[in-house]
Structure formats: C-alpha cells, structure tokens
N, C-alpha and C positions, 0 to 999 in steps of 0.2 A: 390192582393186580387182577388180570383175567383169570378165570379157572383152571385152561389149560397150563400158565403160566406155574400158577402153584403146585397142580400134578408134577409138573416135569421136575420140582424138586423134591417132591418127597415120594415114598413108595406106597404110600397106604397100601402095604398085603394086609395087615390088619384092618375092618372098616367097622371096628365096635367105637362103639365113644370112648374107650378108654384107649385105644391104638391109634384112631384120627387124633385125637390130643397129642399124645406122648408124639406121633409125627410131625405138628403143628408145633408142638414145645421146644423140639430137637431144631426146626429151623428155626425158629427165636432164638434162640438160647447159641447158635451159634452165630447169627448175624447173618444167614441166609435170609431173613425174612427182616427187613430194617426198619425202627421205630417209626411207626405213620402211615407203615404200610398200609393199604384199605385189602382186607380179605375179600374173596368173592363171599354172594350172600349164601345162606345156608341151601336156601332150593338149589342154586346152580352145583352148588358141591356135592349133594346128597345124588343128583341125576347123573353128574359123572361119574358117582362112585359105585351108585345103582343101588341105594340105600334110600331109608327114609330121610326127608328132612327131623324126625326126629331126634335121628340118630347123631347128625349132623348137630341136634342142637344143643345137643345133649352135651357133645363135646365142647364146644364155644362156651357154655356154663361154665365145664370145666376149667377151659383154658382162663376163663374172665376171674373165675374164685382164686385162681395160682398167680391172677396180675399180669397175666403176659397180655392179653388182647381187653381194650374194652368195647363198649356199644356206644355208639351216636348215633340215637334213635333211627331215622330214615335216612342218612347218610350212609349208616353200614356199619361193619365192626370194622376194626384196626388194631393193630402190634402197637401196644403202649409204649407210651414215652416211659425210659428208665427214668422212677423216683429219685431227686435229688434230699428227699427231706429223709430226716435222723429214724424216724417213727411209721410203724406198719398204720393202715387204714385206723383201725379201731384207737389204738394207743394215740394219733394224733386227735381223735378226738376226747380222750380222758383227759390231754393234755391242760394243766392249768395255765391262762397266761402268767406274767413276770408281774405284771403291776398288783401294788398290795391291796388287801381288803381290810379291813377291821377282822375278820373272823374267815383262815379258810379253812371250809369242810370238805375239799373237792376229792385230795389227795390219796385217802386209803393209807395214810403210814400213822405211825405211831407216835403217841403223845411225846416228844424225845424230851422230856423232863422225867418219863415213866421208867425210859432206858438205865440199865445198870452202866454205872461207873468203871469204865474201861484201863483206868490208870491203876489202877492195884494189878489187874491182870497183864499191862503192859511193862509194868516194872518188875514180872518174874519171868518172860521170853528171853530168849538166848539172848546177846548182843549182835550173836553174828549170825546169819541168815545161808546155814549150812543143809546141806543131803549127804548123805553118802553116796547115791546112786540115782541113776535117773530112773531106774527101772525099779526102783525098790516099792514098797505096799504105797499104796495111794491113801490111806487113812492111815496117822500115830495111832497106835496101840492101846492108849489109855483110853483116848477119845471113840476109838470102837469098842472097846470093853463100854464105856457108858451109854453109846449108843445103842447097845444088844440090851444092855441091863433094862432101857427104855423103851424098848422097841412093844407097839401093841399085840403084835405078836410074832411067832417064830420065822424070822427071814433066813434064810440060806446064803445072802450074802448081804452088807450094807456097805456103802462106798458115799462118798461127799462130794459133793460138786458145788460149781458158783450158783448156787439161790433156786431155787424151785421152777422158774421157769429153765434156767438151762438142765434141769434133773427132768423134767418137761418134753421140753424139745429133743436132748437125747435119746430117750426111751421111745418116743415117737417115732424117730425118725431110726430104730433097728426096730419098728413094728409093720407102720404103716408104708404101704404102696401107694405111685398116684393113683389117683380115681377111686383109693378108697373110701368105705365109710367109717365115720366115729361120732360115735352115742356123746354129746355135750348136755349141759344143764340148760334149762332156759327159765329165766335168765342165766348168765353163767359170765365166766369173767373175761374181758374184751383180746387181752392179748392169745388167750388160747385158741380165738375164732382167729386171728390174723394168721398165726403159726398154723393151723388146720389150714388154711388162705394156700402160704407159703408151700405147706406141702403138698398141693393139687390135690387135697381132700373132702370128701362132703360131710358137712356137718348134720348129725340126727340130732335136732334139739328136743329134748325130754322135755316135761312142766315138772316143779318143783312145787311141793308143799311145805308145810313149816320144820317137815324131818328130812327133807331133802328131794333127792329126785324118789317119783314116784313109781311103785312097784308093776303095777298096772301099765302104766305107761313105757316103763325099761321093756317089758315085754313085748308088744308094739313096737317097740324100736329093733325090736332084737330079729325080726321077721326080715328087716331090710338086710340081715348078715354084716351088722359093721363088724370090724377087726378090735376096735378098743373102744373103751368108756373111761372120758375124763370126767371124774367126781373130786368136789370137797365137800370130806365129810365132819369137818366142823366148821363155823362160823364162815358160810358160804357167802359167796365175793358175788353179788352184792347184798343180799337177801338177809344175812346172817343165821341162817338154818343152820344148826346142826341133828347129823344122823344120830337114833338111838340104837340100841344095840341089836332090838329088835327090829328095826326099819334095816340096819347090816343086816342079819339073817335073813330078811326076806328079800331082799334085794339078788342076795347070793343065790336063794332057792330057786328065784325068775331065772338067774344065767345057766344054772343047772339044771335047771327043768328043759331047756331052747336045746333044741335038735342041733344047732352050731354052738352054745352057751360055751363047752370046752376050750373052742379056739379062742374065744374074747381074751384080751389081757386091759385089766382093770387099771388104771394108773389113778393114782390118787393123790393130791395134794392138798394138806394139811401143812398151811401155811398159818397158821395162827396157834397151833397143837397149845404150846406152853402159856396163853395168854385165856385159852379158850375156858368158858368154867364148866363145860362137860368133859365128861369122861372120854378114854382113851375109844377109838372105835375104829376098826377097819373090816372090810371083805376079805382081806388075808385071813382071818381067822377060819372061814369055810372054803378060802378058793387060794390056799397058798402057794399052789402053783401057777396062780391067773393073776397075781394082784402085786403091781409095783406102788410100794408108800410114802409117800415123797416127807420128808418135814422139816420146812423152813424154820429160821434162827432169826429172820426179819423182823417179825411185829414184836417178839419178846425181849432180842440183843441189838438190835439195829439194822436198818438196809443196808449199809455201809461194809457190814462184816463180811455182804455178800458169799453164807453157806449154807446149802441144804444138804439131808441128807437122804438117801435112796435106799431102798431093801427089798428086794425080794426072791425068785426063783436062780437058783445059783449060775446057769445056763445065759438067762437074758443079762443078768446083770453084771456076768462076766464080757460079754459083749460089746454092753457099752463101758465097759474099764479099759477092755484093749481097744475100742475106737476113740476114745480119749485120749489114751496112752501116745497118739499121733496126733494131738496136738496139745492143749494147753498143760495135757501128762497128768496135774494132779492139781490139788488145790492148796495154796500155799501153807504149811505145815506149821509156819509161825501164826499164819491164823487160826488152823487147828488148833494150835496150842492157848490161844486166847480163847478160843470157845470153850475147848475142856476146861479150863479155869473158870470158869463165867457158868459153866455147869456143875461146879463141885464146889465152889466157895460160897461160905454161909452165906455172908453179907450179900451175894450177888442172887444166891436163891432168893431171899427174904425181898428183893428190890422188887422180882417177878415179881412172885405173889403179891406186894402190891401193888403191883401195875394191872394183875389180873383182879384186884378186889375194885380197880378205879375203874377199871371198864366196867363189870359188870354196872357198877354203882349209877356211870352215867348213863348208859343203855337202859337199864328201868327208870333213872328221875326224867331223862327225854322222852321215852317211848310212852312213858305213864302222860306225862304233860300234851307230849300231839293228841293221846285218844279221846281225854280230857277236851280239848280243844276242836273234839269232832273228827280227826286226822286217824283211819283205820290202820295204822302201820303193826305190822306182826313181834311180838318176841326176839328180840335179836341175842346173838352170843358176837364174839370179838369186839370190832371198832368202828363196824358200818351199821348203817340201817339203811332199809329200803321203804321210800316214801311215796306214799300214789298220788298224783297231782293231776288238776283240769285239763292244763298244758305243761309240758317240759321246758316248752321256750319263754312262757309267759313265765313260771319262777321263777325259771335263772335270770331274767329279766328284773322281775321284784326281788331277788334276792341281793341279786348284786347292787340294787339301786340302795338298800338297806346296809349293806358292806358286809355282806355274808357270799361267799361261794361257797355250791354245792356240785356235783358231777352229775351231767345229762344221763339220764338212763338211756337212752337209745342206741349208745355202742357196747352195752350189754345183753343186746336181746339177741339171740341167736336165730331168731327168726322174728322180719318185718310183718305186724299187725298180724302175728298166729299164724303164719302158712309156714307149711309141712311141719305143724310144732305137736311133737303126740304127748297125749295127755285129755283127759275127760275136763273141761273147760277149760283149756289152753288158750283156745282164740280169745273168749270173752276176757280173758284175765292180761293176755299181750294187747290188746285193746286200749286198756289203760294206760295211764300216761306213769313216768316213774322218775324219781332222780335218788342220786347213792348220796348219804349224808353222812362222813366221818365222824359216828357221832366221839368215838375214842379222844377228839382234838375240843370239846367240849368241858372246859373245866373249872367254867362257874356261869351266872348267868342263866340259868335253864329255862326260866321262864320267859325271857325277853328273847332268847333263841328260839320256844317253845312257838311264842307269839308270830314271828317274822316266819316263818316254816307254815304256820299251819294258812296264814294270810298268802301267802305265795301258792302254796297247795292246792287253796277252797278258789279260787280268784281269779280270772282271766282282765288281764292288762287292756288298756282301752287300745283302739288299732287294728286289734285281729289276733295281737299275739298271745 
C-alpha cells in the first residue's frame, strides 16, 4: 500500500504516536487495512503527515506491542496475520510440551498431593445449583465476612473473580488507555507483559532485589508518568522475592513523594498469599486509595477452583462489578461456597499449613544444595526459584537430556538484554542468562536434582548451545 492510499483511509487530525496508532488500529481492527497488508515505510508517512519519522516510529512500536502490524526487516512492516493458536506471545512460550519427563519443573503450579481434599467440602453444597437473582451481590455473605476478616488491610470494597489474572485483566483494562504506561517487575511474570501487549500498552520494567522491586528504581520509573504498577509482593513469579513491610512503606513513600505519585493505581497480585511463609504485606496500607490487592486460591486450594479475590477503593472496584455484571455476572456461588468451606474447616486449614511447611522445607534443602554446588541462586519464598545459568538453551538442553524439565527464563524478562530496564545494575544483571525451576514439585531426591541443575547451570553443551 502506497501512502497516499493509507491517508485516504484514515484522518490522522491527530499526528502524536498515540492518535497515528489508535488511526492505524481502528483500520485493522475493522478490516479496512487486510492481514498482509505491507504499510508504507515510516519516512514516507512521517513526510505526508509533516511529522518526524520518530514520531512515526514511535507509533509502529505501538501498534507492533498491541499485535496488529509486525516488521520484516527490509521488506517493511505489515498488518499481521490473525493468531490461530490458543496462547499470547509469552504464555506460548512457558508452554510445556505433552511428552513426559521423569521430573517436570517447568510448570509453576502446585504440588497437587499438597492440595486440600475437596470431597468433604463438595458433600455439604446445595444439590441444586440455585440464585435468586441475577443481579443479586456478587460474593455469598459468609465468604465476604472471611475475606474482610483476612484482608491485609482496610478495602472499601472486595468482590471475587475467576483467578488473578482475570482480577488482573479487569482492573487493567477500567485503568489503563492505549499508549499508556505501566511500571512492571523485571523480571516479572510472562502473561502480564502479553495482557500489557494486548492492551496497546508500554511496559516500564523496574529491577528487582531479593525484597522485591526497587525503591530507587520505582522512582525512575515514575518520571515516565505511567498510569499503574503491577507488583507481587510475595513469592514473586519468577524470582520468589517477597516484600517486607518496610521495603511496602518505602515503596509507598516513592509514589507519594512523585509530583503525579497520586494518580498511579497500584495493582497487586498476591497469588501465592496462603502458601507463602512471610507475613501479610500491601501498599494499601499507606496508599488505600491507589492500591487494588488481588489474592489467588490457586497455589493453596488448586488452579482448578479457578478464584481470586480483589479489594480496594470503593469507586474502582464498583466499576469493574458493574462491567462484569455484563458479562460472566458473577462467579459461581457453588464455588464460593466450596472455598468458604476450604477456608473455615480445620482439617483443610491444617492441610495448608502443611503445604506451606513443605514448600518452605524444599526451597532451603534445594536452594542450600545448588550454592553448595557453586550455583548463586537467592532466597526464595512460594514454589519457584530462579536460577542463573551459562546459557538458557544449553540447560534445557541438558536438562531434558537428564528427564528433568525447567522453564526458559526469557519470557519472563520484560526487557531484552537490560534495555530501558531502570534500576542501578539492571543491564548487567538482565545479561545473565536464567531459567524458573518449580522447585514446589520437588519432593524427594534433592541431591540428584541438586546435581543435574547445578551441571546444566555451570556448562555449555558442545555445538554452540
């Protein structure tokens, strides 16, 4: 497609990057612009529009993060072909294949022998699968009483939804605009950069220390004016960081101190809360009108149960209740009710804890054996650890040749080899190579897993890889 051609369908009055996109999006998006199309190149667009090619490029970034155009190098850009597969960029790459291992680590879920026993709590739900109303409260009664009873601190409102990414995605998506920005962890966990992708959003990758993101560096970030900060502040996906309460307060004191710190809204996901072996911790506590707290039931009651739950500013969170409310309305109340159960009965507390005494226990005999072994891995809390390796490809290479799978680190980095990643050693640290190891699915063996880890780790595969 020539230049003029494209002009004539769209109006660019607006000519900032973010109005050339949202123009360029609007004719994708309706089939005005047909997959394969080849766009003219950014100089020819930028001279019609009497703009920089920067500005020009700036946009194409845009539209290429939202999936609608990609690049073929000196060919040009082009209107992508619609994805036919199941899974966003990043999640197909965490994806495990089907064929078995001896030992997989890849996964991120939890030990399901650690899961509580769901037949007691399935043999006291109704038999019959009633509401009284469509429009009635979105959370049983009882199951909000214990949520408030738990809550890290005072929400204004708490509501339930399917699992943390869709409490996630919601809250997102009544915050953020295209071409916004949002403050992410780096590393940080793969599907939130896809969903960031999805919403024509720029991701601000922060560096993380062993208490989470870094105080210094959130401020630095916060210079760019994004709109939101997605934090886990326990047992972070991959790293297993958790925040202390002091690393919260000062985290809070950076947004509060930032000339725009007010407008930020803080989303937080605490998907591992009831498994993790720190204490309760949020920025709600100093910022509770900026801080939605999300806390998954996955690692502790199973992925299966598919519920989190959300809390904060009475305003946003009424928001995303009535935009729910148009479509999947609520989240099934029989499942509520198997959760309240799973949350009040002895026997299924007693199961947690010790699921959370078995995590811990394997996270210090693995993490003690890799440093043992030469292998600098940090402290972890939940079911992952994050391990530094020569090459990424040469250990999933050795690993697998062993019958152990682990997860690439590389669709966890929010930013390619340290660039735009803020943070005082960022680059030299995204440099390094990484893979996420479950270590939660570890439950005997440690030394001969210890062994095959730290050999894959120290070691580059003959070949190159």
């Amino acid at each position: 497609m020539d230049v003029s051609s494209l002009t004539s369908l769209a109006p660019f009055s607006d000519t900032t990057p973010k109005g050339i996109a949202g123009d360029l999006a609007r004719l994708v998006t309706s089939g005005e612009l047909e997959a394969g199309a080849r766009l003219p190149t950014v100089r020819e667009l930028a001279t019609e529009l009497g703009v920089s090619p920067a500005t020009v490029s700036q946009a194409w970034q845009a539209l290429a993060r939202a999936g609608l155009i990609e690049s073929r190098g000196r060919a040009g850009s082009f209107v992508r072909e619609a994805s036919a597969g199941r899974l966003a960029l990043r999640m197909r790459g965490m994806a495990a294949p089907d064929d078995p291992v001896r030992l997989d680590l890849s996964r991120g879920t939890p030990d399901p022998l650690l899961l509580p026993a769901l037949a007691p709590a399935l043999s006291r739900v109704s038999a019959r699968a009633e509401t009284g109303s469509y429009q009635s409260v979105p959370v049983i009664p009882g199951l909000a009483s214990v949520l408030a009873d738990s809550w890290p601190s005072a929400a204004e409102r708490i509501m339930v939804v399917d699992g943390a990414l869709d409490a996630l995605s919601r809250t997102l998506e009544q915050v953020v605009r295209f071409g916004d920005r949002v403050v992410v962890e780096h590393p940080g966990f793969p599907p939130f950069l896809d969903l960031l992708d999805v919403l024509g959003t720029v991701a601000v990758p922060v560096a993380l220390d062993d208490q989470g993101m870094v105080p210094d560096a959130l401020a630095v970030a916060l210079r760019s004016r994004p709109v939101a900060a997605l934090v886990q502040p326990r047992a972070q996906n991959p790293t297993g960081a958790s925040m202390t309460t002091d690393r919260a307060e000062a985290l809070a004191r950076v947004i509060r101190s930032d000339q725009h710190g007010d407008a930020l809204i803080v989303i937080e996901d605490d998907h591992s809360g009831m498994i993790s072996t720190e204490g309760d911790v949020t920025l709600g506590t100093w910022l509770p009108a900026q801080v939605v707290h999300v806390r998954s039931f996955s690692k502790s009651h199973g992925p299966d149960l598919r519920i989190a739950a959300l809390g904060g500013p009475r305003e946003l969170i009424d928001r995303i209740t009535a935009r729910r409310m148009l479509g999947p309305g609520w989240t099934s109340r029989m499942l509520q009710t198997i959760l309240l159960d799973l949350l009040t009965d002895g026997s299924s507390l007693d199961a947690v804890a010790e699921a959370r005494r078995q995590y811990f226990s394997r996270q210090r005999a693995l993490g003690d054996a890799l440093r043992v072994r030469g292998v600098t891995v940090a402290p972890a809390d939940g079911v992952n650890l994050w391990m530094p390796v020569v090459s990424e490809r040469s250990a999933l290479v050795q690993l697998a040749a062993a019958g152990i799978r682990v997860a690439a680190g590389s669709p966890f980095l929010a930013a390619a080899n340290g660039a735009d990643t803020v943070g005082s050693g960022a680059r030299a640290r995204a440099r390094r190579e990484y893979v996420r190891v479950t270590v939660g699915m570890v439950r005997d063996g440690v030394d001969e897993v210890a062994d095959a880890l730290a050999t894959a780790a120290q070691h580059v595969v003959a070949g190159g890889y």
